[in-house]
C-alpha positions, -999 to +999 in steps of 0.1 A: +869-582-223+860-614-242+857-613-280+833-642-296+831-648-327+803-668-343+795-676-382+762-654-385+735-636-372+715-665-361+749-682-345+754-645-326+720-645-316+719-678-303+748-674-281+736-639-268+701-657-259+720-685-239+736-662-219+710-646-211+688-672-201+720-690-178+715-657-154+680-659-162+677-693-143+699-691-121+687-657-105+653-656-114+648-624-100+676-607-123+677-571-137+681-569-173+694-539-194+683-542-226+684-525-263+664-520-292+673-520-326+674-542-356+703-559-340+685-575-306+657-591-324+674-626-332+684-631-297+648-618-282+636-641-308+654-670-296+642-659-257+609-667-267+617-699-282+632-709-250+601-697-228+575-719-249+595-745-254+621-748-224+599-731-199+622-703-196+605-678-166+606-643-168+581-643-138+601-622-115+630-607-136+630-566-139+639-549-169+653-513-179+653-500-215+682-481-225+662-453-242+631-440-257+621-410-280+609-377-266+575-371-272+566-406-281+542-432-260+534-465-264+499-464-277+484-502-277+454-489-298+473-480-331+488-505-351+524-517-351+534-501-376+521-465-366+536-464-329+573-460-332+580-456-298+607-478-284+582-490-255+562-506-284+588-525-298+598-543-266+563-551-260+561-566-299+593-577-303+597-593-266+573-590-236+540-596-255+560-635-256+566-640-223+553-641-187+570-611-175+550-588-150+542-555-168+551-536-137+585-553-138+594-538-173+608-503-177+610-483-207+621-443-203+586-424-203+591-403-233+556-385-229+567-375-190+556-336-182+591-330-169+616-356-186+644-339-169+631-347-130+623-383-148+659-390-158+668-384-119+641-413-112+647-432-139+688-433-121+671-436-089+650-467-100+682-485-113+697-485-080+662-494-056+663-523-082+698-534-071+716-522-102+714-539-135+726-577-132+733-575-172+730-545-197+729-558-235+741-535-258+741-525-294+762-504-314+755-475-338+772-469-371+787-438-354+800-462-323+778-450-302+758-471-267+721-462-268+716-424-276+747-411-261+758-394-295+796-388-302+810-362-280+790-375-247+809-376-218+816-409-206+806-404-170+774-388-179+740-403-161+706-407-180+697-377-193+680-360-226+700-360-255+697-345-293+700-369-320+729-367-347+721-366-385+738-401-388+715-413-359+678-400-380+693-414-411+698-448-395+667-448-374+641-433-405+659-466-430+650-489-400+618-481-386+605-446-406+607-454-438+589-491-443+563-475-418+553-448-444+568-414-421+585-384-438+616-381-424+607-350-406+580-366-387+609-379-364+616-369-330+650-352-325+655-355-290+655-386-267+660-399-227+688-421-225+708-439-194+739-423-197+776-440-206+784-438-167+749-455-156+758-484-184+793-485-168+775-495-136+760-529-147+775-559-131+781-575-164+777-562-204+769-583-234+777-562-268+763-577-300+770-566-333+766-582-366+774-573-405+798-559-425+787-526-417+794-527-381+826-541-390+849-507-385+831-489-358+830-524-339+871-522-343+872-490-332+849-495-299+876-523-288+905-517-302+910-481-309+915-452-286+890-445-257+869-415-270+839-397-264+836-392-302+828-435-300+813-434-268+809-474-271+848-475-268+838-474-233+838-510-229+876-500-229+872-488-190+849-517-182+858-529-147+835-560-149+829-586-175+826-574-200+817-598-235+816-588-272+794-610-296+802-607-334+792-622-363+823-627-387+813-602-410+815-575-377+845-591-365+864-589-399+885-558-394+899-566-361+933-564-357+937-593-327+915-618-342+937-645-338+940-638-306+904-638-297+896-668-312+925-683-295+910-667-262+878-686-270+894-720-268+919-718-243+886-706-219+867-733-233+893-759-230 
C-alpha cells in the first residue's frame, strides 16, 4: 500500500485525477469504479478540466458506481436539487462533462422490482466487463467503503444493506439538508458492491481529505483489520493498492515519516 500525502484538497484532488487519466490514456477502453460523495468532486472536477482542455477521452471507458439508494431513480425532469439519487450526481457532477457513452455508465438501479436478483447482475456485469481496471474509493466517518456499514463481512458481494444512524446523519448534512428534506424523508436501505467485489479490482485509489477523516483514515491503514471499519480492508489488498490524503487526513498517522520517505525514494 502507498501512502501520499499532498498539502490540500485541491493538491489531493489533482493527484487522484492524474492517475486516473494515465490509465485513462493508456487503456482507453478501461473500467472505472467510482464513488460519490463530497470527497470525489475535486478530482471529477479536475477530469473535466482535462477533457476540454487536454482532450481527455472517455469515448470507450466503462463505469460501475459503488452504490445507490433503494427506492431512488434518476429523474432528469426534476431539478438538481430535488433528485437525490446517487445516479444523478454522477450525471451532474461527472458524465454530463464528458463524452462517455451512456450505455457505458453504471449506477445500481435502485428503483429495480427485485433488487436482490439485480445485485447478482450487477456482480455478473462486473465480471462480462473484465473486472474493474480501478475502483476509487471514499471513506465514511465510521471507516466504512461505500455502504458496507460496520459489521459487514469482508468477503461479502453486492448486496442490499441498511444504513447506520452515523451513515443518515452524514448523508442528510451533505445532501438532505441544503436540499430542503426532513430527515425522515431518507431512504434507509441501499444496493451496494460488497467489500469482497471491491477487493477484486485490479488496482484501488482511496482518497480522503480533512481533519475529520483524520482518525478513521488511521484506523483503515494502520489499525486492526475489522469488519467494524470495513475500509481497513485495504489491509488484505493483494494489488496496488494507493491512499491519497490531504495533510489534515494524514495527521494522525503513526508511520508518517515513513510514507513520506516512501514517496521519495519511489520517486527518486
Amino acid at each position: 500500500m502507498d501512502v501520499i500525502i499532498r498539502s490540500d484538497y485541491e493538491q489531493m484532488s489533482l493527484y487522484t485525477a492524474n492517475r486516473i487519466a494515465e490509465l485513462v490514456r493508456k487503456k482507453p477502453d478501461c473500467v472505472l469504479g467510482l464513488a460519490t460523495g463530497g470527497t470525489p468532486i475535486g478530482t471529477y472536477r479536475e477530469l473535466i478540466r482535462k477533457h476540454r482542455e487536454e482532450g481527455l477521452c472517455f469515448s470507450k471507458v466503462r463505469t460501475f458506481n459503488l452504490d445507490e439508494y433503494l427506492g431512488i431513480g434518476f429523474n432528469p425532469e426534476q431539478p438538481y436539487s430535488a433528485d437525490q439519487s446517487y445516479a444523478r450526481f454522477m450525471h451532474e457532477e461527472l458524465f454530463r462533462h464528458i463524452d462517455i457513452l451512456p450505455e457505458n455508465t453504471r449506477v445500481p438501479d435502485g428503483l429495480s422490482d427485485n433488487p436482490e436478483e439485480f445485485c447478482k447482475h450487477y456482480e455478473k456485469a462486473i465480471r462480462e466487463a473484465g473486472g474493474i481496471d480501478l475502483q476509487l474509493l471514499g471513506i465514511g466517518g465510521d471507516g466504512h467503503w461505500a455502504f458496507n456499514e460496520p459489521g459487514s463481512s469482508l468477503a461479502s458481494r453486492t448486496r442490499i444493506e441498511t444504513l447506520t444512524r452515523q451513515t443518515l446523519d452524514d448523508n442528510y448534512e451533505l445532501f438532505y439538508r441544503a436540499a430542503g428534506f426532513l430527515r425522515e424523508d431518507m431512504p434507509h436501505f441501499a444496493i451496494t458492491m460488497g467489500i469482497g467485489t471491491i477487493l477484486e479490482a485490479k488496482s484501488i485509489l482511496m482518497i480522503a481529505n480533512g481533519k475529520k477523516k483524520a482518525n478513521v483514515v488511521r484506523q483503515a491503514i494502520e489499525g486492526p483489520v475489522t469488519s467494524q471499519i470495513t475500509a481497513s480492508a485495504i489491509q488484505l489488498y493483494a494489488g496496488k493498492a494507493t491512499v491519497v490524503l490531504d495533510e489534515e487526513a494524514a495527521s494522525e498517522l503513526k508511520n508518517i515519516d515513513h510514507y513520506r520517505h516512501c514517496e521519495k525514494v519511489i520517486a527518486s
